[in-house]
C-alpha positions as CSV (number, residue, x, y, z in Angstrom):
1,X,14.0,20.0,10.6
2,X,13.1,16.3,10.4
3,X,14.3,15.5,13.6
4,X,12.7,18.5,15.5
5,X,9.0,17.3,13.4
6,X,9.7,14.1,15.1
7,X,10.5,15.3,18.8
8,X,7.1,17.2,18.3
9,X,5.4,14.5,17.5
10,X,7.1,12.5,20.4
11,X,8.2,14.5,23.1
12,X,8.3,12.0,25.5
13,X,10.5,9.4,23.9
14,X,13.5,10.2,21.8
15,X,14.0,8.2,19.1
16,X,17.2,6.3,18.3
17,X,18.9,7.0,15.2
18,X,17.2,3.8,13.1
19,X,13.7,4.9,14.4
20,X,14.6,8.5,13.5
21,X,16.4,7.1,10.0
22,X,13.1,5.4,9.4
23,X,10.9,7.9,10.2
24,X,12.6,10.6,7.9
25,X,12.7,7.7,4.3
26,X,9.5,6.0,5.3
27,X,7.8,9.0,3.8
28,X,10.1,8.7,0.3
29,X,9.9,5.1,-0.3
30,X,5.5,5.3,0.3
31,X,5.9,7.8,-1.9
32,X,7.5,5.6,-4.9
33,X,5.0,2.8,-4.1
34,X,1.7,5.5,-3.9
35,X,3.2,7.4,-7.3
36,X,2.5,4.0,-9.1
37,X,-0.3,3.2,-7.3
38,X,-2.0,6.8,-8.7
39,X,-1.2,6.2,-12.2
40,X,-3.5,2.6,-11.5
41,X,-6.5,4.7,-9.6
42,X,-6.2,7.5,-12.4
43,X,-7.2,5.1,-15.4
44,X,-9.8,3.7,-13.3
45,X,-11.2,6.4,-11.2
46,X,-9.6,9.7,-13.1
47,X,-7.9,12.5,-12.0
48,X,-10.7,14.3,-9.7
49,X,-12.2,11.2,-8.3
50,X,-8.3,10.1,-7.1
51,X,-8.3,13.3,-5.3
52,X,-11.1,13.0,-3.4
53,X,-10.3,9.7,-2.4
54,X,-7.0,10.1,-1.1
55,X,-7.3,13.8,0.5
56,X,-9.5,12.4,3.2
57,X,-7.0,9.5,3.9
58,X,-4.1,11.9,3.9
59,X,-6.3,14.2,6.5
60,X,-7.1,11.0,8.8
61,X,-3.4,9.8,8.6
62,X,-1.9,13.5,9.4
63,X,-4.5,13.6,12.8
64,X,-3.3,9.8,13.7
65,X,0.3,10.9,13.8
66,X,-0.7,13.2,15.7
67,X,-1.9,11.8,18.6
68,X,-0.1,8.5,18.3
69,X,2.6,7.6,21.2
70,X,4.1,4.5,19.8
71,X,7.2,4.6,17.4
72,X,5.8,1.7,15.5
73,X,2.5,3.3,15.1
74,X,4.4,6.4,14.0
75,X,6.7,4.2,11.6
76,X,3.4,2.8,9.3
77,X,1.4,5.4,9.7
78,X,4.1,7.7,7.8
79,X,4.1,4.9,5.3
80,X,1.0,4.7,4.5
81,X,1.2,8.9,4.6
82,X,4.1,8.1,2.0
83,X,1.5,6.3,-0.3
84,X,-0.9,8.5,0.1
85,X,1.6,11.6,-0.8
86,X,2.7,9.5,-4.0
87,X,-0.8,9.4,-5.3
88,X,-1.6,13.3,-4.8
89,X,1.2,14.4,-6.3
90,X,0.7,12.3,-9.5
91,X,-3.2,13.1,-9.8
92,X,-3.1,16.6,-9.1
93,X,-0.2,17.3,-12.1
94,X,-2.5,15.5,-14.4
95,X,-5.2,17.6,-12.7
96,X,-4.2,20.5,-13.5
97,X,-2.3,20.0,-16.4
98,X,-5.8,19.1,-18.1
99,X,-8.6,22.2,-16.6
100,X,-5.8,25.2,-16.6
101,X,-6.1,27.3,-20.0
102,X,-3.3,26.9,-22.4
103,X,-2.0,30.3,-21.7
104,X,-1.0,29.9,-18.3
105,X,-0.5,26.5,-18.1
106,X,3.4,26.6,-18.7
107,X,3.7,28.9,-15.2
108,X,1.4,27.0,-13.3
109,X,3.0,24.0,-13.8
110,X,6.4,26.0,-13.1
111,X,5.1,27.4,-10.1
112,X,3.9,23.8,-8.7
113,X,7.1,22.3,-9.2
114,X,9.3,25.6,-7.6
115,X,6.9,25.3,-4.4
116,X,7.3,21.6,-4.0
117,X,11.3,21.6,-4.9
118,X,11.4,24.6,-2.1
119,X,9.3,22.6,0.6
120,X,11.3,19.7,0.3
121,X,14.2,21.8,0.6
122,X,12.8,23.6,3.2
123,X,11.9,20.0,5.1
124,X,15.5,18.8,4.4
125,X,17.8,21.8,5.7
């Protein structure tokens, strides 16, 4: 599924496999960086205001891949989508670990983590 993403993305150039390799784990390893990176902007900024400032970056990075032709281009650009991942995902646990009501909370959470176990499953197979 990676590998078909990335021909989508670049139809006209196929990538060789260490282009392709980095493609696939630059997305993982911006994602450890931007996971420690949230817990910073969190204390400072909290929960809600981390959100808003990294949903717009993750919209203008998700367009720029998109109409980018250049395998370098491609290469940071998922980086810094890596980052910007790592942030969301730690800011919108604490999110909604803190405004959902007691009662429910447990499922939510469960629910959260089944759908984003299943989608990197889903992205990986």
């Amino acid at each position: 599924m990676g590998r078909l993403m990335l021909l989508l993305l670049l139809p006209k150039a196929a990538l060789p496999n260490v282009d392709e390799s980095l493609a696939c784990s630059l997305l993982h390893v911006g994602a450890m960086a931007g996971s420690l990176m949230g817990g910073i902007l969190i204390i400072y900024l909290g929960q809600r205001g981390t959100l808003l400032l990294a949903i717009p970056f993750c919209l203008v990075l998700w367009l720029s891949m998109s109409f980018t032709s250049a395998v370098w281009v491609l290469l940071l650009l998922r980086a810094l989508l890596g980052i910007t991942q790592g942030i969301i995902g730690n800011a919108s646990t604490n999110y909604l670990a803190e405004v959902t009501q007691s009662e429910i909370r447990g499922r939510l959470m469960t629910f959260l983590d089944i759908g984003r176990q299943s989608g990197i499953l889903l992205y990986s197979c």
